[in-house]
C-alpha positions in Angstrom: -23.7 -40.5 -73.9 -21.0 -43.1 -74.6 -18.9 -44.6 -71.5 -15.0 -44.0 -72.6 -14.2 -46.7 -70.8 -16.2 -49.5 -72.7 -15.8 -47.7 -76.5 -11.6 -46.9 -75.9 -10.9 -49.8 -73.4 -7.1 -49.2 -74.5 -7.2 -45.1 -75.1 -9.0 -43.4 -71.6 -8.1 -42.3 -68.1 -10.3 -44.2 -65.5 -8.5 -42.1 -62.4 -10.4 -38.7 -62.5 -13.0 -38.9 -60.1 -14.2 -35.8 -62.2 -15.2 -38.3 -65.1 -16.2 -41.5 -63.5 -17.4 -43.2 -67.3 -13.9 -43.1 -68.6 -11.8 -39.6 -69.5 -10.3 -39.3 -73.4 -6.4 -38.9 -73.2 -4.0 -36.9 -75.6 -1.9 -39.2 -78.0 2.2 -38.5 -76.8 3.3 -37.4 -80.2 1.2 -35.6 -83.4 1.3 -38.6 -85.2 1.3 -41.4 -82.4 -2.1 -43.1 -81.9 -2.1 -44.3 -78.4 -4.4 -41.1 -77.6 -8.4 -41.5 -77.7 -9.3 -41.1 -81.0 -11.5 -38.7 -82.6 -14.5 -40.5 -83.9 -17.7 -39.6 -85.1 -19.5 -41.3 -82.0 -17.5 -38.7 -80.0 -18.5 -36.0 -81.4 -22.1 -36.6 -81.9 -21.9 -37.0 -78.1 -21.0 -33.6 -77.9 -23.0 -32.8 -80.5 -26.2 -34.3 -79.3 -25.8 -33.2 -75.9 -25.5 -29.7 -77.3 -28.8 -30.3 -79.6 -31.0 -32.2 -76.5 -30.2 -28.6 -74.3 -31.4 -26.7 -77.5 -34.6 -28.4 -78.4 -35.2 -28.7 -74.4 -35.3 -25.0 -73.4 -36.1 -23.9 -77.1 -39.1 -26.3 -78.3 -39.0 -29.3 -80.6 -40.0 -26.7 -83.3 -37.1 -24.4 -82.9 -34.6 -24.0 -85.0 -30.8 -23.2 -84.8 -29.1 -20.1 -86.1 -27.0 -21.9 -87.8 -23.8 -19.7 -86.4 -20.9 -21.7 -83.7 -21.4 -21.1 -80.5 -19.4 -18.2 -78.4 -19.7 -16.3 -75.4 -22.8 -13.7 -76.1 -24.0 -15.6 -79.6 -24.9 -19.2 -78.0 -27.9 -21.0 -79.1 -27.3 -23.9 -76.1 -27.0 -20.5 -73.7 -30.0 -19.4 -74.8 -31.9 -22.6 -74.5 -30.7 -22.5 -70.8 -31.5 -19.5 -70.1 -35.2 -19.9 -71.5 -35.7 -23.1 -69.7 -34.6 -21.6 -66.5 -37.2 -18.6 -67.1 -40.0 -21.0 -68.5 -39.5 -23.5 -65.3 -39.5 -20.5 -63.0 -42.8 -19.2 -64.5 -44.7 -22.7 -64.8 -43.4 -22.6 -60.7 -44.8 -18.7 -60.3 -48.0 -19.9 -62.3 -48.2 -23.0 -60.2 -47.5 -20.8 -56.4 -50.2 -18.1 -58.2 -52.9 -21.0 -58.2 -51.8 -22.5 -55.1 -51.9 -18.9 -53.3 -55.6 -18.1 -54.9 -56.3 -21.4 -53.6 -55.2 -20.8 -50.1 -56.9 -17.5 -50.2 -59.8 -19.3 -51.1 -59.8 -21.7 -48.3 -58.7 -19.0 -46.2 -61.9 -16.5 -46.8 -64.1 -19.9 -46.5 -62.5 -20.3 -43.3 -63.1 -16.7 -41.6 -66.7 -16.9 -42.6 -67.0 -20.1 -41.0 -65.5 -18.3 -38.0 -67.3 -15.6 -38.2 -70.5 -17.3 -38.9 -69.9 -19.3 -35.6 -68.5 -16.1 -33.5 -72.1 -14.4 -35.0 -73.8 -17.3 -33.6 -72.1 -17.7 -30.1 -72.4 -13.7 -29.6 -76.4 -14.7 -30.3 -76.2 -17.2 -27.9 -74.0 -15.0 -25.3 -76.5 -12.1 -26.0 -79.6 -13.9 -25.4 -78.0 -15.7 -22.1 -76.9 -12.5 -20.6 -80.3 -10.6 -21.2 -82.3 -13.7 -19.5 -83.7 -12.0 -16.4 -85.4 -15.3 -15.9 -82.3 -16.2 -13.1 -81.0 -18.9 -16.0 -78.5 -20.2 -13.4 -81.3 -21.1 -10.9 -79.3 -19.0 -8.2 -80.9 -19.0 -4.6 -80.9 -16.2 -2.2 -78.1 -18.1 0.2 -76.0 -18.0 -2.8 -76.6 -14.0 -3.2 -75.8 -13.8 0.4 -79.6 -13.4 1.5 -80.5 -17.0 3.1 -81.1 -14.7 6.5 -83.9 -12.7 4.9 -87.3 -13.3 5.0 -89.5 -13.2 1.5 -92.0 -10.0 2.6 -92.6 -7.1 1.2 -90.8 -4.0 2.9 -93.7 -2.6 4.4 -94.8 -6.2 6.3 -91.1 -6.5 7.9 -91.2 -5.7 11.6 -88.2 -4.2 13.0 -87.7 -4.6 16.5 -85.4 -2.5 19.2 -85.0 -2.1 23.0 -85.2 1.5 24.1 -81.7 3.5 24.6 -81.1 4.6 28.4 -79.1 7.4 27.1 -78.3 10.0 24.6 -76.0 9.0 22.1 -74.7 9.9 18.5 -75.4 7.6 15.5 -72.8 5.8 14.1 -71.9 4.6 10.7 -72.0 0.7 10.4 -74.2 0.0 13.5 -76.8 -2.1 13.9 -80.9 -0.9 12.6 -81.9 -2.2 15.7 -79.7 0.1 18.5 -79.9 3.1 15.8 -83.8 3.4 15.8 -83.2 2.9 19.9 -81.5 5.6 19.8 -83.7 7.9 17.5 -86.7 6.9 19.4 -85.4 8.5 23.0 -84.4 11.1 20.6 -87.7 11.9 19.5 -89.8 11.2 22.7 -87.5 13.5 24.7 -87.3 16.4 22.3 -91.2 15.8 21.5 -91.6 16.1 25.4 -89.6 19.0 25.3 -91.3 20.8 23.1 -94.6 20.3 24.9 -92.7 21.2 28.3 -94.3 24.8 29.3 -92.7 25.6 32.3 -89.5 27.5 31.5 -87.1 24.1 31.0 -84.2 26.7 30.1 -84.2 29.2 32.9 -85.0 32.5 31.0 -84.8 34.8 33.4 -86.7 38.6 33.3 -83.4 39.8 32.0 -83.5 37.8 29.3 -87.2 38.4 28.0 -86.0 42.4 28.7 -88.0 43.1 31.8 -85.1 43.6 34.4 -86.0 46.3 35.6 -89.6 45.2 36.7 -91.3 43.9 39.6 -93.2 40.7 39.8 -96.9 43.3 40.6 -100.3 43.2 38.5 -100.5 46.8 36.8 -103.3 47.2 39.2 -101.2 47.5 42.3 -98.7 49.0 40.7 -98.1 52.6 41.7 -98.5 55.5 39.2 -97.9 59.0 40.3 -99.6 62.0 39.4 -99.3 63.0 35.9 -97.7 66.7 35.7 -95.2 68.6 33.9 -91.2 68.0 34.1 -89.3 70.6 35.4 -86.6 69.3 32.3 -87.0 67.8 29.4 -85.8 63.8 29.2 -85.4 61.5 26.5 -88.2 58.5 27.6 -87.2 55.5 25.6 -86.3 57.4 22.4 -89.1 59.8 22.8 -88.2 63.7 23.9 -91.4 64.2 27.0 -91.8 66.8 30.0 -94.4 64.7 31.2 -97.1 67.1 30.0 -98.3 64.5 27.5 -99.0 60.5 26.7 -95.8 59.1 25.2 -96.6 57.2 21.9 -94.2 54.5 20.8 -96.4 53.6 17.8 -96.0 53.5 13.9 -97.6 51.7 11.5 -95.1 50.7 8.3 -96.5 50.3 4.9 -93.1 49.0 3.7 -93.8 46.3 1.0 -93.0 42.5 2.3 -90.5 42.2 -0.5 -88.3 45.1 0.1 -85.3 44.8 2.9 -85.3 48.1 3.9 -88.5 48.7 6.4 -89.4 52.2 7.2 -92.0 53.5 10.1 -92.5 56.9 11.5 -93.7 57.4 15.2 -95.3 60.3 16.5 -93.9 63.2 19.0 -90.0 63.7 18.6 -87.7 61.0 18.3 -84.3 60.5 19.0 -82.4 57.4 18.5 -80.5 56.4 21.8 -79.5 53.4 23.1 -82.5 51.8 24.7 -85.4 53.6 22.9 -88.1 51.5 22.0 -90.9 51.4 19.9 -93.8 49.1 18.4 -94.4 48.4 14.5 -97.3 47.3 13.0 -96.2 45.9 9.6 -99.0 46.3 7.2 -97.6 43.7 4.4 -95.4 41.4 6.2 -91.7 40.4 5.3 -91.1 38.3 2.5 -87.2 38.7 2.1 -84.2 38.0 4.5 -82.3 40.0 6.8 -84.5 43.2 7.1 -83.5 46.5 8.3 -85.8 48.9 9.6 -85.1 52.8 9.7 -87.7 55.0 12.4 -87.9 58.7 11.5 -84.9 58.6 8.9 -82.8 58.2 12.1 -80.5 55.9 10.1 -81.0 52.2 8.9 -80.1 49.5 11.3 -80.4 45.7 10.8 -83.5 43.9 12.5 -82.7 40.7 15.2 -85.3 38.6 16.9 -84.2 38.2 20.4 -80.9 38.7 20.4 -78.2 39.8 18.3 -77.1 36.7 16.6 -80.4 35.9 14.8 -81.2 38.3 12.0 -84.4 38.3 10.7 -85.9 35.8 7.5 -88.8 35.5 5.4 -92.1 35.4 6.9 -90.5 36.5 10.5 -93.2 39.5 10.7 -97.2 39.0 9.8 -99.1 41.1 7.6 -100.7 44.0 9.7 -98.4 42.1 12.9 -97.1 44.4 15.9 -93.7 43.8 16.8 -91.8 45.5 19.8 -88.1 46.3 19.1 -85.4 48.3 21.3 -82.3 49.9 19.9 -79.2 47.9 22.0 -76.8 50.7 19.7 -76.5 48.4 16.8 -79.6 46.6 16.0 -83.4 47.3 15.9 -83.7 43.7 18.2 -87.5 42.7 18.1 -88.2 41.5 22.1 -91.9 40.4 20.8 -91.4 37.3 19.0 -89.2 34.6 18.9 -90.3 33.4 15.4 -86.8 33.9 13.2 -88.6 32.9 9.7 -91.2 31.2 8.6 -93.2 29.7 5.4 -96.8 28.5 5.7 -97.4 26.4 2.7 -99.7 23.9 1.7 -97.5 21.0 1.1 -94.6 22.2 2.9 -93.9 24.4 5.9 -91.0 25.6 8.5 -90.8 27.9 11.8 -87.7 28.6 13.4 -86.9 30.1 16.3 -84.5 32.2 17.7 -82.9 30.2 20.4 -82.4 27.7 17.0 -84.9 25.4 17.1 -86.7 24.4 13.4 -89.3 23.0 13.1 -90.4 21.7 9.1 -93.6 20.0 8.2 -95.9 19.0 5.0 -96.6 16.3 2.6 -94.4 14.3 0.2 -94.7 11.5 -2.1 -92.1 9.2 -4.0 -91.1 6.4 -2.2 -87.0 5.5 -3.2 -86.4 8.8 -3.9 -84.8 12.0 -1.6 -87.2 14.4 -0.6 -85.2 17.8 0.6 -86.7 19.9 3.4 -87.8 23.4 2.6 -84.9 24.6 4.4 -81.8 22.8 5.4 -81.2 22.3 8.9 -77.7 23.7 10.5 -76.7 20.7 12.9 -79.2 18.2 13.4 -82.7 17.4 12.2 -84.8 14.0 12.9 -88.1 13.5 10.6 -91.4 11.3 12.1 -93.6 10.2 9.0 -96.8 8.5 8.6 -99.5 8.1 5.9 -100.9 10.7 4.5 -105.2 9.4 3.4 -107.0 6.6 3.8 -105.5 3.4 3.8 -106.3 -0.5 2.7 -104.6 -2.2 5.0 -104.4 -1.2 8.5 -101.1 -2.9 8.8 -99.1 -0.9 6.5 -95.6 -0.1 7.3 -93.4 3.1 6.3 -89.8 2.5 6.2 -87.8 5.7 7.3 -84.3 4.6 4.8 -82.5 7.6 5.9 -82.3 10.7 6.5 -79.4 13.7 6.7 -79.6 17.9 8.0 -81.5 18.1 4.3 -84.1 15.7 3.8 -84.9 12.2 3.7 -86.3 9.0 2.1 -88.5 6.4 2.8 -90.5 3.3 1.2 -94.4 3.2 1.7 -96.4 0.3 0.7 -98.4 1.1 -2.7 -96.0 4.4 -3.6 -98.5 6.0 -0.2 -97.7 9.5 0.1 -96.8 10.9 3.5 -96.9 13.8 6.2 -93.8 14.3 7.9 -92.6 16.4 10.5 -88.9 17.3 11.6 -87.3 18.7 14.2 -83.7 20.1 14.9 -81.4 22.7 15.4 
């Protein structure tokens, strides 16, 4: 490119910042000559400008069309326009490789990652399944520096005795606790064994009000004879001319509810009348009812009439007295309200409430339930059930509830419990 300014010293414009090599200037007439003239270096500027843009964006092989240049038919346009697409390609080619390439690195990358997140979750697995105590933890740092290193069964609890009766409470220490069950125990053990009529039942309780503290032998009995009237003697119609028999034998099965019995002589269900039942096969099932001479079926008591009668509550080929209080057949005879006699496990209760549960259990860690569930309160004793090889062993009562109880025993021992409550 020529600089105007050097070529046409005398014929340029050197003020347009626009053109800072020198601009060409018109002449001031049509034939004046003080304008820049039109020489053949000028136009092969032009020219050769137009020419290096073609063979630039078109190739050194291309060709012209050989037609001027105007807007939509313009070889220089076209040159432009190809170098502009074949730069931005070469750039989309060279972003293409560069992309692969950072994918490349990339994918190297995440399996180095996840190679090393493989191998720490090795590491982290094999650390957290070390039972080994990896950390070298003691027992003050777990809280236990206060507890000596025996076995369950060699630790020795120790407790004053309780002075008075008391409730257990939650939280409080082993040592006032088994104070507490201990008097327990010992007094309701002593109580048990305590014969001579601790509760004050009176005649009228057992249903002998109406008799006399006399041995039958000086008791006085009048002459047998005949009743000027008939009277109704404890259920039974008799003029006095005959023994009064109060007596049936019921062949009921022990599985079915509804007892009946037949009694000799003429019966009549009143308030009072009483009879005595010898129950071939038992009971089996609870709350029994018992109809005598198909006088109507009435529900069974023992003792009084808040305790209805359970399983095993009458014996095979047992006699049971009973009087009709207007509502109930109440059985006066026994105080046993049910009962199961089993080889591993047993219960008797009574009818004032006492139960009393016994047998043999096994499992040490684990809940073992009573055969029945006492209603408010119920304290178990244990011990070992077999011989032993080690006369020192220890059972652990670890607790106990109104349904059953667990303990520890050394070896797994199995044990004989009993328990009693209300």
């Amino acid at each position: 490119m020529q600089q105007y300014k050097d070529n046409y010293s005398d014929y340029y414009n050197a003020t347009d910042k626009g053109y800072p090599f020198g601009k060409a200037v018109d002449c001031s007439s049509p034939e004046s000559i003080d304008g820049t003239p039109i020489k053949a270096s000028l136009v092969n500027d032009v020219i050769g400008m137009m020419q290096a843009i073609f063979l630039g964006g078109m190739g050194s092989s291309a060709l012209p069309t050989g037609t001027p240049e105007k807007v939509g038919a313009s070889d220089v346009w076209n040159a432009i326009q190809k170098k502009i697409t074949d730069v931005n390609t070469a750039e989309a080619h060279t972003r293409a490789e560069a992309v692969t390439q950072l994918e490349n690195q990339l994918s190297e990358e995440i399996s180095a990652r996840q190679k090393g997140q493989s191998e720490l979750h090795t590491a982290l697995a094999g650390h957290t399944g070390n039972k080994n105590n990896p950390h070298a933890v003691t027992k003050e740092q777990v809280g236990l520096g206060k507890v000596p290193n025996v076995p369950t069964n060699d630790q020795t609890p120790t407790y004053s005795d309780a002075v008075s009766f008391a409730t257990l409470s939650s939280g409080e220490k082993l040592s006032i606790a088994f104070a507490k069950i201990k008097l327990a125990i010992t007094n309701l053990i002593n109580h048990i064994g305590d014969k001579s009529n601790p509760h004050g039942v009176t005649k009228k309780q057992v249903g002998l009000e109406n008799c006399n503290n006399t041995a039958d032998k000086d008791k006085k009995v009048a002459t047998a004879r005949t009743w000027e009237a008939v009277r109704n003697f404890e259920g039974q119609f008799v003029d006095g001319s005959s023994n009064v028999v109060f007596f049936g034998k019921s062949d009921t099965a022990g599985n079915m509810q509804a007892k009946t019995v037949f009694v000799a002589g003429t019966f009549s269900l009143v308030m009072g009348a009483r009879i005595n039942v010898q129950f071939q096969n038992g009971n089996t099932v609870d709350n029994p009812t018992l109809t005598v001479n198909n006088t109507g079926t009435h529900a069974i008591r023992i003792k009084n009439t808040n305790m209805p009668g359970g399983t095993g509550c009458f014996d095979a080929s047992g006699i049971y007295e009973f009087i009709f209080d207007g509502t109930y057949w109440v059985c006066v005879s026994s105080d046993i309200v049910a009962k199961s006699l089993g080889e591993t496990s047993s219960y008797i209760k009574y009818a004032n409430g006492l139960l009393i549960q016994w047998g043999k259990q096994s499992g040490t860690y684990v809940y073992h339930a009573y055969p029945i569930s006492f209603v408010s309160f119920g304290i178990p004793v244990i011990q070992n059930y077999g011989d032993t090889d080690n006369s020192s062993e220890t059972i652990i009562l670890r607790m106990f509830d109104r349904s059953g109880f667990a303990y520890d025993a050394h070896k797994d021992r199995a044990v004989t419990f009993i328990a009693i409550g209300i």
